[in-house]
N, C-alpha and C positions, 0 to 999 in steps of 0.2 A: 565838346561832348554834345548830342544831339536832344532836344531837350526832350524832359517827360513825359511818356505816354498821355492820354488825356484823363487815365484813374488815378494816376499816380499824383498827376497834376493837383487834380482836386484833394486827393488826400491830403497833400502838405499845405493845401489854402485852407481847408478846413481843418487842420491843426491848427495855423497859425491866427485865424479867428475865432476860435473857438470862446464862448463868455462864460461867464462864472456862474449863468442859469445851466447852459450844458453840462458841465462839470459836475454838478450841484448830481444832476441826472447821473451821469455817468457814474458816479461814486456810489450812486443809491442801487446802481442797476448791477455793479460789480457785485454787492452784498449779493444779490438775490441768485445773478448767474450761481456764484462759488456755491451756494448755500443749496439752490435748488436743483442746481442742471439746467441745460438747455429748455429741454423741453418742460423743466417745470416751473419756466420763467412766464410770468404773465404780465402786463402792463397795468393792471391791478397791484400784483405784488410790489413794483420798481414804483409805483406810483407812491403806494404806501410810503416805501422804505426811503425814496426820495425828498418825498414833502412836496410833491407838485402834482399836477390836476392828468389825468390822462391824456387829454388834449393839449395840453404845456409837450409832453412825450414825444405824439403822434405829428408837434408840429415841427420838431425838431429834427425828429429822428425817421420818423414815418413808419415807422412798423418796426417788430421784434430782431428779424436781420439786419435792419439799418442801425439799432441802437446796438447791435454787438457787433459791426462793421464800425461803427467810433470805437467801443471800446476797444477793438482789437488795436486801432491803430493808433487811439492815445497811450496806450503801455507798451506796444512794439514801437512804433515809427517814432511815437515822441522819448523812446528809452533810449531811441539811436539817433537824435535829430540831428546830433553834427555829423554823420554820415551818412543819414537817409537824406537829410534835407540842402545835400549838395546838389548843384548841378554837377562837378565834376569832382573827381578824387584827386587831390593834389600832392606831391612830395616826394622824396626818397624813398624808393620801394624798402627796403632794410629799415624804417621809420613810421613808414605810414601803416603798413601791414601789422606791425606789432602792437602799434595805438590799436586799429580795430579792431584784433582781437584781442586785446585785452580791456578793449572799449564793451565788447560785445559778453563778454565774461562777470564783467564787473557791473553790467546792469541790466544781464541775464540771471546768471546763478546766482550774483548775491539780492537777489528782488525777488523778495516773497510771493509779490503782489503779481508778478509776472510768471513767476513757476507754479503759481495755482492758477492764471491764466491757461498756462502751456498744457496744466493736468486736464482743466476742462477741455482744452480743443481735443487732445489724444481720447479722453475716456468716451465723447459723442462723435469722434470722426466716423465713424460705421453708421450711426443710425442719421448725421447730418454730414455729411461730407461737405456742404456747401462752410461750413466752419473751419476744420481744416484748408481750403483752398482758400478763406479768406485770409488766415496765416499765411497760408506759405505765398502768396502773393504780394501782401504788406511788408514781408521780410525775408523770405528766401530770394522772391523773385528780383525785387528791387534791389537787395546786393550784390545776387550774381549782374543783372547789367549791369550795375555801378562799376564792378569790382571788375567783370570780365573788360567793360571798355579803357581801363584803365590800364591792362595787361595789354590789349594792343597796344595802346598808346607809350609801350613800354619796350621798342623791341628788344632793349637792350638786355632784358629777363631770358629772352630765347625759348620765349612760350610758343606750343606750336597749336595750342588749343585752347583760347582763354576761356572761354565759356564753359567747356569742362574743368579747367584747374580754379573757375571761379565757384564753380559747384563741390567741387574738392574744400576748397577751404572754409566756403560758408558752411555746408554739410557736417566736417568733422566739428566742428565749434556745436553746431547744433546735438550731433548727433554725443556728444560731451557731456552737455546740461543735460540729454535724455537717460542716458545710463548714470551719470553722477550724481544729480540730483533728485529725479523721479523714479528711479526702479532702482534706486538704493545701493549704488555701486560706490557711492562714496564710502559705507561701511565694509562692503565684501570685498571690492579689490579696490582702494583709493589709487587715483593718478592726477600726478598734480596739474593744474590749467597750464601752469608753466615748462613743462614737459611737453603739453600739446604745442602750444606757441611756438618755441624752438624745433619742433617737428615739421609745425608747418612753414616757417620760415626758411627752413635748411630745405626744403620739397618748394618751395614757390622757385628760390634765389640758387638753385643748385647748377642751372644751366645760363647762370647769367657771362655773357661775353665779355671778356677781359680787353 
């Protein structure tokens, strides 16, 4: 597999270095985003709720997009680190497919801390769209290539489009946790995650060559 872009790159080095002053940050700064909103996050506030100097912050992180460009990607990237932080997707497609999404279910919907994440990007993607796109780039964009090169690398599936069936699969999972968990469809029409899985396994593996 071809290696990581160079944002991508950086993202999974600054996961994996991340120190326990960062963190310390990132936790203080989570309080303030869910609490205030975007734009009613200050480095005043995160400095407060933190317990460090604004300049501890700003040396970190550099500015208000930069500290929620970590946090985006220590509760998406590091919630999927054994699959974001592959170089490549290895295994039995009928095996590997169902770990992810049920990887991606089980430290999606059941993480609080990430579905009030997910609320904040949806409720300012209008007035910030650069928030949204930091999502969907930390975690849409990075599994459909994981996911779509791995579909080549597969021809025995009989994909004729991996990049769109990789958008298929990460999409319904997402689009799952958006109605079941955030606009309340878990009460009005429940559907089980395992329902979904078996849908999309039987849709990925349906054309595979005998």
């Amino acid at each position: 597999m071809p290696k990581n872009s160079g944002s991508q790159s950086g993202t999974l080095s600054r996961l994996r270095a991340i120190t326990q002053k960062q963190e310390q940050i990132l936790q203080g700064a989570m309080q303030v985003f869910l609490r205030d909103g975007y734009a009613g996050t200050s480095m005043d506030r995160v400095s407060a709720e933190a317990g460090v100097s604004k300049q501890t912050i700003y040396s970190h992180f550099q500015d208000k997009e930069g500290l929620f460009r970590a946090l985006i990607e220590r509760v998406t990237i590091a919630s999927f680190r054994d699959i974001f932080c592959a170089e490549d997707l290895d295994g039995e497609p009928a095996i590997l497919l169902r770990e992810i999404a049920e990887t991606y279910f089980t430290k999606a919907a059941d993480n609080p801390e990430y579905l009030a994440l997910f609320r904040l990007i949806i409720t300012e993607s209008q007035r910030f769209p650069e928030l949204a796109k930091l999502y969907t780039q930390t975690v849409i964009q990075r599994g459909r290539q994981l996911l779509s090169h791995y579909f080549t690398s597969h021809p025995e599936l009989g994909i004729t489009d991996p990049e769109a069936t990789a958008q298929i699969f990460f999409g319904s999972m997402v689009s799952y946790v958006i109605v079941q968990e955030i606009l309340y469809g878990k009460e009005m029409m429940p559907l089980s995650r395992d329902r979904i899985i078996d849908s999309l396994m039987s849709f990925v593996l349906a054309h595979t060559t005998k």
